[in-house]
N, C-alpha and C positions, 0 to 999 in steps of 0.2 A: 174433669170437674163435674159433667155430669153425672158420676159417679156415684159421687157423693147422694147427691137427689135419689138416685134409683135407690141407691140400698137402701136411704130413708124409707122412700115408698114402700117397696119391698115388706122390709122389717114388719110396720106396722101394719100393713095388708095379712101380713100373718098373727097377725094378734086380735082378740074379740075385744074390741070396747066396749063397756060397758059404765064406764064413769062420767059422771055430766058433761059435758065438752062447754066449752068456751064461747057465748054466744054477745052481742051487742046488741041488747034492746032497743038503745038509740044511738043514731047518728053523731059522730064527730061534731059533727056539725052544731048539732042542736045542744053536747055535752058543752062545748067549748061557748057554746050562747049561755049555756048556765052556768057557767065556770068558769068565766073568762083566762084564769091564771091559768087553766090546763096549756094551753096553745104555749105554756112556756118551754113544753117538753122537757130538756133535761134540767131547766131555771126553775119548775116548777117544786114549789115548798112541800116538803114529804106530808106537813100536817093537812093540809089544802086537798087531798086526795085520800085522806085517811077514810076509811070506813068504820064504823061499829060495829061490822057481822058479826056476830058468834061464831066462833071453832067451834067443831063437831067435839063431841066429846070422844073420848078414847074409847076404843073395843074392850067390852067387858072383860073386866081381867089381866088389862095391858095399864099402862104406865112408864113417861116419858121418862130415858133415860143418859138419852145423849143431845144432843144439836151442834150442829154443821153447819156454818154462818158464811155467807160472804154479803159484806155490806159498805156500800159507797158512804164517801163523807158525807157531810150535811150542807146546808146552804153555804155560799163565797161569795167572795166579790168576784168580778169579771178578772178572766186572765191576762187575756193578750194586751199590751202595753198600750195600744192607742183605740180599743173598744170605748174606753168615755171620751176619748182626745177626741177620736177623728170626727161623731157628729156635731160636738161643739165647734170646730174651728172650719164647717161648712158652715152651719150656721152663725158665726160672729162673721166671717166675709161678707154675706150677704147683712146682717145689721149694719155695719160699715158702708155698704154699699147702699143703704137705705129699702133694700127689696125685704125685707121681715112683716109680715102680717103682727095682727095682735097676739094670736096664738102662737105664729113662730117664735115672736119676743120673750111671751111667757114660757115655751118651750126650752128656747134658751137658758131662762134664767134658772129653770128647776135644774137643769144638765150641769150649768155652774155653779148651783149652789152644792149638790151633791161630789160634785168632783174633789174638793179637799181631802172629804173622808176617803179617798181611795189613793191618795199618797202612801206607798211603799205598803198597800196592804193588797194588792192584786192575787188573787189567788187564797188567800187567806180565811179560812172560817169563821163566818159570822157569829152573832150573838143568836140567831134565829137556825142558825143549824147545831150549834151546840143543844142549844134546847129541842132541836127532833131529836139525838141523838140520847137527852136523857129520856124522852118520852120513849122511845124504842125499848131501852135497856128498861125501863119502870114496868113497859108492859110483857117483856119477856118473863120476867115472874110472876106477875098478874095470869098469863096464860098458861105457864107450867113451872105451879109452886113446886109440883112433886121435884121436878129436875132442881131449880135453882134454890132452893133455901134446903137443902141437903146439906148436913155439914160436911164442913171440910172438902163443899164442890170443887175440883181442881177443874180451871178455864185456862186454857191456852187461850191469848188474845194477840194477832199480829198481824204488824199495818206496813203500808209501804212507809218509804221515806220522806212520801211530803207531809209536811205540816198540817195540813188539813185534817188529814186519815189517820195522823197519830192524835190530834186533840179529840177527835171523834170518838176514837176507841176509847182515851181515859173517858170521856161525856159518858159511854155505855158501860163502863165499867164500874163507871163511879155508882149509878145505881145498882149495880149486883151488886157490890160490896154495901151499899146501903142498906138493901133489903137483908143480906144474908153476909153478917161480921165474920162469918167461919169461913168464907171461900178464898180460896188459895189460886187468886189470878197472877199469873206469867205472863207479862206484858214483852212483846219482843220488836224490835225493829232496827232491820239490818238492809244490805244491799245484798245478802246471799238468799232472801227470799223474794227477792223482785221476780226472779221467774217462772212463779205460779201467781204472785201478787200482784203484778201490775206489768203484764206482757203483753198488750194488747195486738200486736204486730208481729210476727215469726215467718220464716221461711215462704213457702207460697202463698200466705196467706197478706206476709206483707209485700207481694210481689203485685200480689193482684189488685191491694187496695190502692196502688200507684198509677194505677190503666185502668180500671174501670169505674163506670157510673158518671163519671164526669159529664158525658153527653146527657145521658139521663137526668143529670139537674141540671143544664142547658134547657131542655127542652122543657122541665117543672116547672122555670120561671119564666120563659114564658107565656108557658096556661096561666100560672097561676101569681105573678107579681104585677100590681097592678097601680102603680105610684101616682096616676094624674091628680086623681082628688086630692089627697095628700100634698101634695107640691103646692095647688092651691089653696091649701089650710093653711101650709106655713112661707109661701111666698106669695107679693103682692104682683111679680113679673114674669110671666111665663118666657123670655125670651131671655132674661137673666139664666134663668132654671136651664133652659138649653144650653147655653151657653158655656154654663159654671157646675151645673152640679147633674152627678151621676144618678138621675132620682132614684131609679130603683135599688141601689147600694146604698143611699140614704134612706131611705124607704128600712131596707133588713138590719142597717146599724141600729135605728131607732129603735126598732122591734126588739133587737136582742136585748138593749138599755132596760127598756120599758119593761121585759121577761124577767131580768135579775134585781128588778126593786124589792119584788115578792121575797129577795134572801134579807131583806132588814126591815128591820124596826123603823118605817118610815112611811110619811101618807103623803109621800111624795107621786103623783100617778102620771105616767105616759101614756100606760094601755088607752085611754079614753083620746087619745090622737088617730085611733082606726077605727075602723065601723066594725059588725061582727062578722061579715063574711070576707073582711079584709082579715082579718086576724085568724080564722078558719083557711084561710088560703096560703097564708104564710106561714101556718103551720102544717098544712100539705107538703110546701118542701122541704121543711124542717125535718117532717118524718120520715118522706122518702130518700132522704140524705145520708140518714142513721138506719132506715132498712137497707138500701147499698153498701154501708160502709162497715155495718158490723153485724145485721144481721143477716137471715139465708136466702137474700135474694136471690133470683135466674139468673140473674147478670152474670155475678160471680160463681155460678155452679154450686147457688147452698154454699161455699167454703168460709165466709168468715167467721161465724160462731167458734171453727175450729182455733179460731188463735186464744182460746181459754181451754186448751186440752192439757195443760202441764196442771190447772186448776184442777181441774174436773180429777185428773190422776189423784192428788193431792185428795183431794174429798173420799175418794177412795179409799186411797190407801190408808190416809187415816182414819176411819170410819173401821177398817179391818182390823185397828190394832187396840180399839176401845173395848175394855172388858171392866168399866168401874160407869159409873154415873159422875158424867163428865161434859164441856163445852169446848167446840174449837170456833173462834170467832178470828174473822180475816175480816180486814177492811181496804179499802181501796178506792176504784175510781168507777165511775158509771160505764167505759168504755172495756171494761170488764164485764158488772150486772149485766151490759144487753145480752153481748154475746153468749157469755153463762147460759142465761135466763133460755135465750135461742139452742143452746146446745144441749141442755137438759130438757127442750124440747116442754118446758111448763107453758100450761094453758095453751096448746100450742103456737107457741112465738115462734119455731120453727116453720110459719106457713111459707106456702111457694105461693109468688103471687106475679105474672106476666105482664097483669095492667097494671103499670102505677095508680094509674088513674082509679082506681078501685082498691086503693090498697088499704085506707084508712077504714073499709068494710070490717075487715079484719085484725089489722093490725094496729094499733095505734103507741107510741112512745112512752108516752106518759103514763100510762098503764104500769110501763116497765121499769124507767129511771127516772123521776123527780130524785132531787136533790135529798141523799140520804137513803135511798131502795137498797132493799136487801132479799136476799134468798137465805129460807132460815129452812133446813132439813131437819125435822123431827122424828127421831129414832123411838120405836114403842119397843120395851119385851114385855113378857107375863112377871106379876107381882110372883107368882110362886110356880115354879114346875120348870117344863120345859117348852119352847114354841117358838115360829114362827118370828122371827126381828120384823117387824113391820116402820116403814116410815109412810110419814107426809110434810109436803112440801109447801112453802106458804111463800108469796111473791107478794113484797109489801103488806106484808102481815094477812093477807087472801090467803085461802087455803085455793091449790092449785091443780090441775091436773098434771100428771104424768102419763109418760108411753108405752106405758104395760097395767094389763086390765088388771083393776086394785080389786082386794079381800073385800074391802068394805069401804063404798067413797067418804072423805079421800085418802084411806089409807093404805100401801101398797106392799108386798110383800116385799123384803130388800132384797133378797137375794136376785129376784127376779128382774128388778131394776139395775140391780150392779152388775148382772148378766146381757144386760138389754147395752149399755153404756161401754163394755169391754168391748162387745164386740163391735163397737161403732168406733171406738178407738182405732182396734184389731184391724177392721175395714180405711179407715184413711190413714194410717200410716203404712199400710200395704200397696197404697195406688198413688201415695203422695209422698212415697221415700226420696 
């Protein structure tokens, strides 16, 4: 496992960077004080994070001719079958039992009143993630008319089999076809492409994610869950509380409720049932949970990112067979985008990090997967002659770093990066046959 780590090191120790690196002006801490919605990490609304940077404009002479997409669906409802059930029916025990404060009462009632709408639609694509997903697709041609109002652009578009990932795709589809009535999109989805599209789990890497980290969010919560205030906000009986309810489980149900209001259309609010260094702390284990489980932690020897290597081939391979002005757009699941995101080593999300307890210095989730993130590869050639393929790589519409020093930031030679990527393939499947 540690294997993996070294040849990273390695690798890039033999390369001169030269391209901005990745820095955090401020603290989690104080983002998530001015944002409160970030702490939703993967709950978090793609619009809610969006920037207005300007893209660098293209090297004189170049002009966008391809793009390589992979992109999570858009906002849902919660999946798991008793995520709205279970903190309502703690709290209607305790209103029964007469232990409910005022706030736990109204807490209540906002839980009950929301819960019909999620009758048989668990999992299901919101009205608020449909609409990231046409704002995505509206600003792909906003940012490279030259590629997408080309006639007769042919776009491969394909999604896994849930429902969510295939309405999202027609959402981004529908504005390419909007913008440009000549492109000729191939919409596909099948179960013979779930193995680059939605495999978050394989071989050693879904061996590992069974045994490790588990202690390490043991010990996250903790430092870092901290339920008493809470309990006395929404119960009038501290010894009921003991008694009857799991606070700090009650504690991370709420949280997660309160995280996935941000996917609808509604001014229904939870978040304001925590203070801000409660909701900064709860999203410390949030994040160190998804850097063990899918990103390149020490724990797991750097290996999970590797469970998007059948992806990563795929990008590839198809990227070598593109000889027209063309789009391949994949859509999927966030438990994808991380690892991805980790494996292509953008901005580097690949960090190795020892201390948890320091991890959010660097690393932070929401950066990578709100609801709807995508990694868009942008392929340049020369308008005329011959040169150099150059791409750059955009994580949630960010222009990104890569792990080979680029022509001109941020754009990178491909050959060099499709060289950098083989042999990192080349390297774990030789020590992890």
């Amino acid at each position: 496992m540690r294997k993996i780590m070294t040849f990273t090191a390695t690798l890039l120790a033999a390369i001169t960077m030269t391209a901005q690196t990745t820095a955090f002006t401020t603290s989690a801490k104080d983002e998530i004080k001015a944002n409160r919605f970030l702490c939703g990490s993967n709950h978090l609304d793609y619009d809610r994070q969006l920037t207005n940077t300007p893209l660098t404009p293209a090297p004189k002479g170049y002009e966008p001719f391809y793009m390589s997409h992979y992109g999570r669906h858009g906002s849902r409802w919660l999946i798991g079958e008793n995520e709205y059930q279970r903190p309502i029916s703690i709290l209607q025990d305790a209103k029964a039992a007469g232990k409910l404060t005022t706030v736990g009462q109204e807490t209540l009632e906002k839980l009950e009143a929301f819960l019909p709408t999620t009758v048989q639609r668990l999992g299901d694509l919101t009205t608020v993630g449909e609409r990231q997903h046409h704002g995505i697709g509206r600003r792909m041609v906003e940012h490279f008319p030259e590629l997408f109002k080309s006639k007769n652009l042919p776009i491969d578009a394909r999604s896994t089999t849930v429902n969510r990932c295939i309405l999202s795709m027609i959402a981004e589809c529908e504005e390419l076809a909007a913008a440009n009535p000549t492109v000729r999109i191939h919409n596909d989805v099948s179960e013979s492409l779930q193995y680059y599209l939605n495999q978050p789990n394989q071989g050693r890497v879904k061996e590992l994610k069974r045994t490790t980290g588990d202690r390490e969010i043991q010990q996250a919560k903790l430092r870092y869950l901290h339920p008493l205030r809470l309990m006395k906000v929404l119960f009038n009986d501290e010894q009921y509380v003991y008694n009857n309810v799991h606070a700090g489980e009650l504690m991370l149900q709420l949280f997660n409720v309160a995280n996935n209001m941000q996917s609808h259309d509604t001014d229904i609010d939870l978040l304001s049932l925590f203070t801000d260094d409660e909701l900064y702390d709860l999203w410390r284990i949030i994040n160190i949970r998804w850097y063990l489980d899918y990103g390149p932690s020490p724990v797991s020897g750097g290996i999970m990112p590797f469970s998007q290597l059948n992806l990563l081939k795929n990008i590839i391979e198809t990227a070598d067979t593109v000889t027209q002005k063309q789009a391949t757009l994949r859509f999927g699941h966030e438990v994808c985008v991380m690892p991805l995101a980790c494996l292509l080593e953008l901005d580097q999300c690949n960090v190795q990090v020892e201390n948890l307890d320091t991890l959010d210095h660097v690393w932070r989730n929401y950066r990578i997967f709100p609801m709807g993130c995508n990694i868009q590869l942008v392929f340049y050639r020369p308008k005329k002659g011959q040169g150099d393929i150059l791409v750059k790589a955009l994580l949630n519409e960010r222009e990104a770093t890569l792990p080979v020093k680029p022509v001109q930031w941020p754009y990178y030679r491909w050959q060099d990066l499709r060289q950098y990527y083989l042999e990192k393939i080349k390297h774990f499947e030789s020590t992890n046959s």
